[in-house]
N, C-alpha and C positions, 0 to 999 in steps of 0.2 A: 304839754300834757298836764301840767299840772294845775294850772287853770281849769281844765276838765275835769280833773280830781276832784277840785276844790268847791264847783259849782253847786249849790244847795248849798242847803245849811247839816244837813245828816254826815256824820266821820269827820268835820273838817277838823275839828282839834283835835283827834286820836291822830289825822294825817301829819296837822303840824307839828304834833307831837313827835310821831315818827322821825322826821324830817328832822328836829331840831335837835335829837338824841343820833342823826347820823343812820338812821337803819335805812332810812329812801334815800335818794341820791339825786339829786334834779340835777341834771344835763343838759347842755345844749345842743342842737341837732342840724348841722352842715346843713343850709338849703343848696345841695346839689343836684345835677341835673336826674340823680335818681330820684331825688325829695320831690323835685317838680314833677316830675314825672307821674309816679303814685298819687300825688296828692290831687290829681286830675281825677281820681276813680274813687281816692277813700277821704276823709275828715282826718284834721290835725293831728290828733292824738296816736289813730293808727299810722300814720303814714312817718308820722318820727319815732314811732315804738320799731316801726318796721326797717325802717333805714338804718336806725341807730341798733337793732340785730345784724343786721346784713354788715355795716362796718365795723363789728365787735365781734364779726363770729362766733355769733348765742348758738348755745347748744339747743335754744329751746325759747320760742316767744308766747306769750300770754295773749290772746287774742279772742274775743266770741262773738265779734259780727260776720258771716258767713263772708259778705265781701273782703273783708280785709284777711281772712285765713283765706282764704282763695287766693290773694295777690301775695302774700306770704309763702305760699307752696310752690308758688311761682317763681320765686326766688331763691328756692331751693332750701325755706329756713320749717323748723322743725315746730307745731303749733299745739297747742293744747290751752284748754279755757276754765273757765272756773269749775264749771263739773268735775272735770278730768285732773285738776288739783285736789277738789272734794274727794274723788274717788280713789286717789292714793294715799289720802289722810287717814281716810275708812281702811283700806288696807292695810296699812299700818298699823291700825288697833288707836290712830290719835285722835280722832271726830268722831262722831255719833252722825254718819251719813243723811238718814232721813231729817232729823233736826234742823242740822244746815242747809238742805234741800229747801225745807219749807219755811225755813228763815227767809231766805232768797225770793222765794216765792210771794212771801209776806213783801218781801221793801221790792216787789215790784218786776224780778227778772224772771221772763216768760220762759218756761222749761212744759212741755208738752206732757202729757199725761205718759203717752207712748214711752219717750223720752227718762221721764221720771221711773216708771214700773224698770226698764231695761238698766239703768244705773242702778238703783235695789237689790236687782237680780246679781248684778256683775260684781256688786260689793259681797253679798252672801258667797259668791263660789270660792 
């Protein structure tokens, strides 16, 4: 996963940064016959985020390609994605919801009109 992280050139030194001050954690991830498994259906990244939930007993995985929260429910593990972290931020009083929407929006991650109007709403009530 980390390799995927790191790909481009945009965050890579805030990540290594991260990384080198100890706040990430790079792991390595059992290739067992559930890793084989999943990785038939999803790309590296989820399918060791997924595994390495599943043998860690996450209360909770980071996930926002529909395939791979699909096989993550499936697993019985609990999912939520960058919006859905955005929108607990917002609720807390810690982010400026719209901001970071349209941040996102900017470097490129597709959020639906529908989508966008309904998390607005959800952070206002």
């Amino acid at each position: 996963m980390w390799d995927e992280l790191t790909d481009g050139e945009a965050g890579v030194d805030a990540l290594r940064s991260l990384r080198d001050d100890e706040f990430l954690t790079i792991t390595e991830v059992e290739q067992s016959h559930l890793f084989t498994e999943i990785f038939h259906e999803l790309d590296l990244g989820e399918t060791a985020a997924i595994c390495h939930a599943i043998e860690h007993d996450a209360d909770l995985i980071l996930l926002d390609e529909k395939d791979g929260r699909q096989v993550a429910r499936r697993h019985s593990l609990t999912v939520t994605g960058v919006i859905g972290i955005l929108l607990r931020g917002a609720n807390a009083g810690d982010i400026e919801l719209k901001h970071e929407l349209d941040a996102l929006r900017d470097a490129g991650f597709w959020i639906s009109d529908e989508l966008y109007s309904k998390i607005l709403s959800e952070a206002t009530e």
